[in-house]
N, C-alpha and C positions, 0 to 999 in steps of 0.2 A: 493175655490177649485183651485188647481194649474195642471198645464197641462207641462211636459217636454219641449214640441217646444218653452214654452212663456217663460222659464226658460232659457232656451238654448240662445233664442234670446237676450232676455234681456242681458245676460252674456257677450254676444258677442258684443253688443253694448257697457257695460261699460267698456270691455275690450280694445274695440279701442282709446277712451278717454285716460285711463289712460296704455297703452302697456307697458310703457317703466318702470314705479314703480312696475308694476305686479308682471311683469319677475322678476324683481330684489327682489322684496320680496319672490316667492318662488322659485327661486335662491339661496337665504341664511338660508331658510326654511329647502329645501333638503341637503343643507353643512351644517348647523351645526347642524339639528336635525336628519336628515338622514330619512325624512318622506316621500320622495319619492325614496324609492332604487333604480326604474328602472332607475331613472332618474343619480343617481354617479354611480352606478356599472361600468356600460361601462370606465367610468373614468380611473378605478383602475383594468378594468382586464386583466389576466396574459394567455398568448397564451401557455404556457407549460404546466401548470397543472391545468389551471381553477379556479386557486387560485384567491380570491377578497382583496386586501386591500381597506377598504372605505377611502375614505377625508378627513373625520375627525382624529385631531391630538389625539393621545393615543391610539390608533386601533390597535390589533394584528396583525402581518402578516397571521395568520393564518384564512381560510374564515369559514363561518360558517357551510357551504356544508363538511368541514373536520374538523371542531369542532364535528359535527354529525357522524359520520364517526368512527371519532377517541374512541366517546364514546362507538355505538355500536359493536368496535372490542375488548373493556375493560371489558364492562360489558353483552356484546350479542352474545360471540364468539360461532360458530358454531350451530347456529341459523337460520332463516327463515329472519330474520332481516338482519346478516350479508351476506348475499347469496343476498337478494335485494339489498344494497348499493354497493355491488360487480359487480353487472348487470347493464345492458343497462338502464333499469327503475331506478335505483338506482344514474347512473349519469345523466338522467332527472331531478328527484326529487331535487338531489344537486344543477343542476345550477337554477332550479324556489326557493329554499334554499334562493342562492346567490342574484337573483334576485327580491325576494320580502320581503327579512327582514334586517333590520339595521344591522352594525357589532357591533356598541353602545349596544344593547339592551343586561339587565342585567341576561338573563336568560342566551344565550349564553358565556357568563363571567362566570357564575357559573360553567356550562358547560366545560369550557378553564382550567379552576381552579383545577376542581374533575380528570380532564385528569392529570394535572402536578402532583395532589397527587400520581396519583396511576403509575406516567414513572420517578418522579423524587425524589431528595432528597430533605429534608427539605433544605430549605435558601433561597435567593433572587429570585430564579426561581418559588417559590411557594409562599414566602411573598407577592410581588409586584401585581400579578395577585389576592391575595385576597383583596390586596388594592385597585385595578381594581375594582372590583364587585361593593367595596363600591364608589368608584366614578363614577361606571355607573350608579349605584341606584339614587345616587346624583344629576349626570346630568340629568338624566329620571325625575327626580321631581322638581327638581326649572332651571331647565335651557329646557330641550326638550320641556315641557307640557307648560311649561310661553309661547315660544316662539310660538306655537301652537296658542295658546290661541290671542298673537300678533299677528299673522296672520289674523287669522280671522275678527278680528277687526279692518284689516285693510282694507280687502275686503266689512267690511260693511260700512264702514265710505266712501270707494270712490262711492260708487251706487250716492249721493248724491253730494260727495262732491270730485271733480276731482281732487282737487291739494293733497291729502293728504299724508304725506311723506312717504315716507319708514320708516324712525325711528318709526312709528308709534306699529313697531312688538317689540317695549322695552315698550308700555308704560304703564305695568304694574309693572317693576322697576321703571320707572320714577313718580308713583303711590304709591312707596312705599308699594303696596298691591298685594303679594306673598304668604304668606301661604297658606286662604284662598282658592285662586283657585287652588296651589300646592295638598293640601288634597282633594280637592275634584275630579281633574284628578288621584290623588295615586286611590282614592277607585274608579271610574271609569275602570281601569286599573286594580284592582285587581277584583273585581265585571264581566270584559270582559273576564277575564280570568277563573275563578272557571267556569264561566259559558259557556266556550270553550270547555271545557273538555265534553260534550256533544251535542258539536256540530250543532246540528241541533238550540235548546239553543244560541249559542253563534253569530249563526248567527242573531235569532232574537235579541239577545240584541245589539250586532254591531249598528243595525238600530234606537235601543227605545234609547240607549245612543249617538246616532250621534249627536244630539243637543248640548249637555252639552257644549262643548266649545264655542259654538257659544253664548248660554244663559251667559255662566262665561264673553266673550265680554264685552256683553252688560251691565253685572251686576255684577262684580267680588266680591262683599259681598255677594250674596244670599248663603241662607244656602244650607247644602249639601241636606238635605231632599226635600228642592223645588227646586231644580235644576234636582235632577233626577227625581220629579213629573212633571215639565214642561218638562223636553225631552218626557217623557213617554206618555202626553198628546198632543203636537206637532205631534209624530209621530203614533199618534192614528190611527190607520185603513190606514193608510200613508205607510208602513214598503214594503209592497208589489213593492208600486211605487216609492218608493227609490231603491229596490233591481233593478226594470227595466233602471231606473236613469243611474246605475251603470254600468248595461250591455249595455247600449248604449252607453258606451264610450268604448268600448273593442276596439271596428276598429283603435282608435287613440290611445289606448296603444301598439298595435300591432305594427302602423306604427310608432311609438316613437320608439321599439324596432330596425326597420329597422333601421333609423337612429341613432343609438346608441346613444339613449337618449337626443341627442338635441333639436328634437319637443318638446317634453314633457318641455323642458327650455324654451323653446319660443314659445311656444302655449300652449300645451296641458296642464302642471299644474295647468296657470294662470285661465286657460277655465274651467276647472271641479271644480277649488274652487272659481271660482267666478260663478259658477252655481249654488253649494251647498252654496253661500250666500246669492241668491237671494232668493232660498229656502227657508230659513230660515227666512228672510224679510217678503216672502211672510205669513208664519205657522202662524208667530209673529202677523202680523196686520189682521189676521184674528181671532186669539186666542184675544188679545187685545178687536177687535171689538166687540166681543162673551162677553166679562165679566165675563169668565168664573174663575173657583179658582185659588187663586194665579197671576189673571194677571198681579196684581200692579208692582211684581217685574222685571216685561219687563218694565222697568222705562225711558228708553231711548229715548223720544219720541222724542229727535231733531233727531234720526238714519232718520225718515221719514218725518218732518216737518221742512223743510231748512227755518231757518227766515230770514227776512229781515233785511236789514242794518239801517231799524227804531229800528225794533226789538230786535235786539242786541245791538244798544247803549243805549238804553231804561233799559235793561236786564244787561249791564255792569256799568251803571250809581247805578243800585240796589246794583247789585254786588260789587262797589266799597263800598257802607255803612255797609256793613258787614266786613269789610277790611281781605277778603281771601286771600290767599298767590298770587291771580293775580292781586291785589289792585293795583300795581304799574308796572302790565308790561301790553302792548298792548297783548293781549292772543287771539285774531281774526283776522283770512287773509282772502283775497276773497277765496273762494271756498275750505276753511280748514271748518272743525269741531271743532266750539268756546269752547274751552278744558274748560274755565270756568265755562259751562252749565253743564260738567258731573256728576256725582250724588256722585261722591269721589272725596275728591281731595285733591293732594298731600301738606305733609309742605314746609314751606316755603323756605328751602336750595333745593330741587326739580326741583322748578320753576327759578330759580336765571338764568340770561344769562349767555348762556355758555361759554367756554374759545374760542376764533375765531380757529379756523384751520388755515383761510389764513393768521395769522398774520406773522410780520416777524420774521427772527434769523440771529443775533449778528455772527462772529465769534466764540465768545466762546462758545456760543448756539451750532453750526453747531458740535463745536470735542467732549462738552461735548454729546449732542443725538450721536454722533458716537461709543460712547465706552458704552453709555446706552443703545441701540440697541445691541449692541454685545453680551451685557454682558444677554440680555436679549432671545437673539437666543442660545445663550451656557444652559443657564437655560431651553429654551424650546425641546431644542436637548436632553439634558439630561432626564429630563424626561418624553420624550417621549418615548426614549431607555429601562430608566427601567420600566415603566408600560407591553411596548409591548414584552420586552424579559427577564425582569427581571435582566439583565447586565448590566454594565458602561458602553458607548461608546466607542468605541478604534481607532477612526480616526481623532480624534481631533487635527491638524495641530500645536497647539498652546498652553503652559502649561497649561495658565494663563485662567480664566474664560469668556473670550471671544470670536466669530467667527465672524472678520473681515469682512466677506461677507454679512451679516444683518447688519452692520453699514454702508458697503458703500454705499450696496441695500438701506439704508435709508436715506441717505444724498444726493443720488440720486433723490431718488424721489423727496423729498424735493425743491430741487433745480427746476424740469423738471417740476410738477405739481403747481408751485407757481400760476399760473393763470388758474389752469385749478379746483379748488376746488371747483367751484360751477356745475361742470357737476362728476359727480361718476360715471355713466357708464363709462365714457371716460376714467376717472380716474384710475376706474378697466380694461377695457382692455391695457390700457397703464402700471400697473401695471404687466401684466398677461408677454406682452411682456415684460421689462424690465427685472424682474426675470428670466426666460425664458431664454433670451442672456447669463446673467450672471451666471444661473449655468450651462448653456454650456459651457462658456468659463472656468470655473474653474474645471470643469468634465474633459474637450480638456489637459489642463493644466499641470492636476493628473497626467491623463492616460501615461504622457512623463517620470514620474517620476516613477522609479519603488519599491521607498520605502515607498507610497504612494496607501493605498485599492483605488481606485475609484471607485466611485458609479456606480452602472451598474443598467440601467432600459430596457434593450433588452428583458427582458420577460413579457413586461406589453406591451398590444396591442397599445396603442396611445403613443406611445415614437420616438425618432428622435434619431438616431445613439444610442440609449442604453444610453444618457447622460441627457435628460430631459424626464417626461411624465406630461400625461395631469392633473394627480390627486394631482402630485405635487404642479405644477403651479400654478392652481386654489387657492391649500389652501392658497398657499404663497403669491400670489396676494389681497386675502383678508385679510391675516396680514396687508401687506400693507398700505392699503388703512384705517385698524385700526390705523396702524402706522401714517399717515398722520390726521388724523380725530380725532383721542381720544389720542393718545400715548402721540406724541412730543409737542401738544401742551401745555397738560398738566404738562408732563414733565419740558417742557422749563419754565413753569411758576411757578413751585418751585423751578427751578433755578436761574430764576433772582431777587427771592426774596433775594436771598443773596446778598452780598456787592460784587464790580467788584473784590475787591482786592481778595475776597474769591472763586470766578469764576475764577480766573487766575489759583489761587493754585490747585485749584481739575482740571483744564485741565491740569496742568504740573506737576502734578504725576501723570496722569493717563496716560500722554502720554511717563513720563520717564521708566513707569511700561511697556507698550504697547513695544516702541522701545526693552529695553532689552530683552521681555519677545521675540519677532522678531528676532533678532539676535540671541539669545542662540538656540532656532529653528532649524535656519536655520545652526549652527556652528556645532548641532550635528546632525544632519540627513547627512551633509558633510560628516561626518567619516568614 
């Protein structure tokens, strides 16, 4: 039997342990999966018309409070419906909308989609947003629910085990084992749904299906049939004291709100889902203990059995006579969870040591990442443009497929965080300012020039002079720090597998390309 207070406590203790990976995991939880609204909204919203852009890149500007809106003045005109969204109740309803649903999620896409059929003409206004649906469905199932799933898995692995990384929310790509838990979050998610529509229904299933992620953690092969038989049996007679669970955190979502949304980044997420993992810990080793059906596939027993350091080389001595894909690397730290022991494990390209972050770059390293970065923010401006408007961008300073300002941003960093790669928080608030300076400075810049749109962010509540905001920042900060971590290293390392002589040649046409594409520019905007 479990009791809230020992849940709470517990949570609060392994929370102080591990603060600082917490935060950061559902930190990147709520940006890229958008699983805590309360928590980005504030981010992205707009003091004019209560409009929400989320965080995440591909987002419509349009919020989902006037996605709803929009529809029932298309298909509900002069209605009971339309006279509510019209009213006082009806801009309540909008901003708890805004504030407790993702802009990602694929039902509002469809929503966005059925509106442009019926205001606009067939073409790229109506193509691109059906393209949408299908890459929100997309991300909804192999990137939102994986990540989810990452989460949780990482909250269970630190009860025990304090150092364990952040990267820890990938390590079902680095598993190579996606489908699997993909289908069985799909039918969770569509099973929540059908059985929403009745409401009363869907709150009990909310509670019988709470588990399932937690179970997919632990065991990402279980079939889908016993995954929803162990949630169903976990929350057996439980469902009651989950709902109280829930409402005991109300005070701290409230006061999140006050503070638009920053507790909840630094307290309050880390606190409620590592409360709902002791939970779960707790269900497990009592179900386990019980023998009751299906317990085998809660398989995970070093989740609660930290072995010794006899233990484990005893267990990697075994391990090496099998010659698994860890046969040849140290795959145990103090106070990590020996990735050898888990019950899957990944091939052997998986496990290989990874390319260094800190390593160094050459000169030609430094111009070739500057025009690859460019060429690579041009690519993500663009389509981000037509997803969320279905149009080309038309502020593009420069012919040629590059924006200069992600290559400097990137050689910048580069340069500033050479020795700072082993701290990431640091990394990312240094990132957060960097960007930050710089697109004020090239906002400051525009705005002199008058044949030049410049960006204007005066109607998003967290902005400074109308030329940076905070939703911005954040996202650009965590390119960043991709950029530093995954990008250029990689990068750089199929670069110098080419011969110097061949390094030379692709920096100087790229930069004879860069010059002229610069002057011609700058020769006709003169005119």
């Amino acid at each position: 039997m479990w009791k809230r207070k020992v849940m709470k406590k517990k949570s609060r203790t392994t929370l102080k342990q591990n603060y600082w990976r917490a935060v950061s995991v559902c930190f990147l939880i709520a940006v890229l999966t958008a699983a805590y609204p309360l928590s980005t909204t504030f981010l992205s919203l707009r003091t004019d018309t209560g409009q929400t852009v989320d965080v995440v890149p591909f987002t419509p500007d349009v919020s989902n409070s006037e996605t709803v809106f929009e529809t029932v003045k298309h298909f509900f005109s002069n209605t009971f419906l339309q006279d509510f969204y019209q009213g006082k109740a009806g801009e309540a309803a909008g901003l708890l909308t805004d504030l407790l649903t993702p802009v990602t999620s694929p039902f509002f896409s469809l929503l966005r989609t059925v509106n442009n059929f019926v205001t606009d003409e067939l073409g790229l206004a109506i193509i691109f947003p059906v393209i949408g649906i299908a890459a929100a469905v997309l991300y909804q199932i192999f990137i939102n629910n994986i990540l989810l799933i990452g989460e949780k898995r990482f909250f269970l692995e630190t009860h025990n085990y304090h150092h364990t990384p952040v990267s820890k929310i990938f390590f079902l790509y680095k598993l190579r084992c996606v489908a699997n838990p993909a289908w069985i979050m799909l039918c969770r998610s569509f099973f929540q749904f059908v059985w929403s529509l009745t409401i009363v229904g869907g709150i009990i299933k909310h509670y019988e299906f709470s588990m399932i992620p937690f179970i997919l953690a632990e065991n990402p092969k279980i079939s889908r049939k016993n995954a929803f038989f162990l949630s169903r049996q976990l929350t057996h007679r439980n469902k009651w004291k989950l709902f109280l669970l829930d409402l005991s955190f109300i005070g701290w979502k409230l006061l999140s709100a006050l503070t638009l949304g920053l507790l909840d980044f630094f307290y309050v997420n880390p606190y409620i889902t590592g409360c709902r993992s002791e939970l779960y810990l707790s269900l497990r080793r009592n179900y386990v203990l019980s023998r009751a059906a299906c317990y085998e596939c809660l398989s995970d027993s070093t989740l609660e059995h930290v072995p010794t350091e006899d233990e484990l080389l005893i267990m990697k001595a075994l391990y090496d006579d099998s010659q698994g894909p860890y046969t040849k690397m140290t795959s145990f730290k103090p106070d990590q969870y020996p990735a050898f022991l888990f019950s899957i494990q990944p091939p052997l390209r998986a496990v290989r040591y990874p390319v260094n972050a800190d390593r160094k770059y050459d000169l030609l390293s430094y111009v070739f990442l500057f025009f690859a970065f460019s060429a690579f923010g041009w690519l993500l401006e663009l389509l981000s443009c037509l997803f969320r408007n279905g149009t080309l961008p038309d502020n593009f300073l420069l012919f040629g497929p590059w924006i200069p300002m992600y290559g400097l941003c990137g050689i910048l960093l580069l340069t500033v965080m050479k020795r700072l790669m082993d701290k990431p928080a640091l990394v990312f608030m240094l990132n957060l300012i960097i960007y930050s300076a710089a697109e004020y400075a090239v906002n400051w810049i525009t705005d002199k020039d008058p044949g030049v749109s410049a960006v204007d962010y005066s109607s998003y509540l967290l902005n400074l002079n109308g030329r940076i905001y905070a939703g911005s920042s954040v996202i650009y900060a965590l390119l960043g720090c991709a950029f530093l971590y995954y990008l250029a290293p990689r990068w750089d390392s199929l670069f110098t597998r080419l011969t110097r002589a061949k390094r030379r040649l692709i920096c100087a046409v790229l930069s004879i390309l860069f010059l002229t594409d610069l002057a011609l520019s700058v020769y006709i905007r003169t005119l």
